[in-house]
C-alpha positions in Angstrom: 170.3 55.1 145.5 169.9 57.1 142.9 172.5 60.5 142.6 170.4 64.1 142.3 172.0 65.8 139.1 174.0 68.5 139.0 172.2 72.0 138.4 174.1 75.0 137.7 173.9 77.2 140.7 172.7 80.3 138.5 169.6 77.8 137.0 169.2 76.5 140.8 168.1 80.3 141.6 165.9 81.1 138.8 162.4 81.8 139.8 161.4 80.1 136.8 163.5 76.9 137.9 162.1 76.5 141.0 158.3 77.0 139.9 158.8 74.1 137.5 160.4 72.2 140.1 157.6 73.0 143.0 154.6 72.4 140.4 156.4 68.9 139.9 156.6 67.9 143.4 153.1 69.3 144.1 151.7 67.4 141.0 153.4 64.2 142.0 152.4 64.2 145.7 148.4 65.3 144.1 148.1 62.9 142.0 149.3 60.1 143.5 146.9 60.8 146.6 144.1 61.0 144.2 145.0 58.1 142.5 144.3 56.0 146.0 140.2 56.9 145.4 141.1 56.2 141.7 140.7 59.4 140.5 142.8 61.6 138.1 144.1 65.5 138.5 141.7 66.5 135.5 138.6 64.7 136.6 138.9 66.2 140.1 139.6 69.9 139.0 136.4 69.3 136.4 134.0 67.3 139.7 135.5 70.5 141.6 134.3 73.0 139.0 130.8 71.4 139.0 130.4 71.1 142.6 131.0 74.8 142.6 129.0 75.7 139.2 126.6 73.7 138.5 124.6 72.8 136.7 126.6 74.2 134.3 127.0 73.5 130.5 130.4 71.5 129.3 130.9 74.6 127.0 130.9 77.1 130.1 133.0 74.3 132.1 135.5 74.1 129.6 135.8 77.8 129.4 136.4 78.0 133.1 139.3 75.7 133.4 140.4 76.1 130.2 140.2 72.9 128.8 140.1 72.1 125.4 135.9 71.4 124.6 136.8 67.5 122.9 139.1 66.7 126.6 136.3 68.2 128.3 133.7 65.5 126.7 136.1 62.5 127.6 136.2 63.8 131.1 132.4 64.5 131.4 131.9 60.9 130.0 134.2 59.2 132.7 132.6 61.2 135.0 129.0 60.4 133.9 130.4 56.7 133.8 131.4 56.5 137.1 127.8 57.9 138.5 130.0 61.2 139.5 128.0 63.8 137.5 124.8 63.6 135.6 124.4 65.1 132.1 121.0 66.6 130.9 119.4 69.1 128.3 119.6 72.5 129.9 116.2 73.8 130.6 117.3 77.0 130.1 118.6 76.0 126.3 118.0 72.7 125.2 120.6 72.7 123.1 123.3 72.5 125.6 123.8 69.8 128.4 124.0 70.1 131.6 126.6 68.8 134.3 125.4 68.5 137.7 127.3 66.5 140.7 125.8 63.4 141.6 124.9 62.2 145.2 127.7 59.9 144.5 130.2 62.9 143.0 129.8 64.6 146.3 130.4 62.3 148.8 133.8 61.3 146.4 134.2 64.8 145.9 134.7 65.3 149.8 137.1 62.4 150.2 139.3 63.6 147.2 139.6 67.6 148.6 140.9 65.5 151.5 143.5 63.8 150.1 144.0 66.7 147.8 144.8 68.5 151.1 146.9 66.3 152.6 149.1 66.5 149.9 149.5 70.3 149.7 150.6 70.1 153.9 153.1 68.0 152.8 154.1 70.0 149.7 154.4 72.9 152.1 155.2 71.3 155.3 158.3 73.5 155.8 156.6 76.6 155.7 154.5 78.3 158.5 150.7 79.2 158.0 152.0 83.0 157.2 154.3 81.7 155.2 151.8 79.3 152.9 149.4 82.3 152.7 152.0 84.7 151.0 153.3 81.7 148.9 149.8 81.1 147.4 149.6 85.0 147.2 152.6 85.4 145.4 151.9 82.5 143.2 148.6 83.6 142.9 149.8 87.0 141.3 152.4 85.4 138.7 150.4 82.4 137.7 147.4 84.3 136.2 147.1 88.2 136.4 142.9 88.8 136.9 142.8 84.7 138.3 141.2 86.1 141.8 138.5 87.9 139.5 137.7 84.5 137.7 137.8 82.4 140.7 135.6 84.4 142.9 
């Protein structure tokens, strides 16, 4: 069995510490619960934001989660290759295409919110409902100052 490593007891208090070491946890328990529909963190968050947006242009998705625009045509492409998500010429600019969620990307979409879910009860099993609500809150307010505005 592996030993935990000594952290100073002044690091083990830092808010700063303990974010890093949460968003670890949290990440590890998401994606491995993804990974059991064989899907990655990114492509969720992106099959998310189209679910939610679309159709929407890969420009105007990337802007929205921030991801870089030449990451954003990699994930777009898995997506489109696994029948997720279509991609056409906007009709409202034909320069620009289009991401819309497939018939496919929604039914995958709704197992993978599941399982996304799951994880986060376990992440914060020790808390109480009240308790979750503040924490997402508080991280909520320290994460991204204006993020309620952009999500809403």
């Amino acid at each position: 069995m592996a030993e935990t490593p000594y952290v100073p007891t002044r690091i083990r208090a830092l808010p700063s510490w303990l974010l890093g070491r949460a968003a670890a946890r949290g990440h590890r328990l998401v994606a491995d619960a993804l990974a059991r529909e064989g899907m990655r963190m990114m492509h969720h968050a992106v099959l998310s934001a189209v679910a939610e947006l679309g159709p929407v242009s890969q420009a105007d998705l990337g802007r929205s989660l921030s991801i870089d625009p030449k990451d954003m045509v990699m994930i777009v492409n898995d997506l489109v290759a696994e029948e997720l998500v279509t991609r056409a010429p906007d009709p409202r600019d034909r320069r620009k295409n289009a991401v819309t969620i497939s018939p496919t990307g929604t039914r995958t979409l709704r197992r993978t919110q599941k399982l996304g879910d799951a994880a986060n009860a376990e992440l914060t099993a020790a808390l109480s409902p009240a308790e979750r609500d503040q924490l997402i809150d508080l991280l909520t307010r320290i994460a991204a100052p204006g993020l309620d505005d952009r999500c809403s």
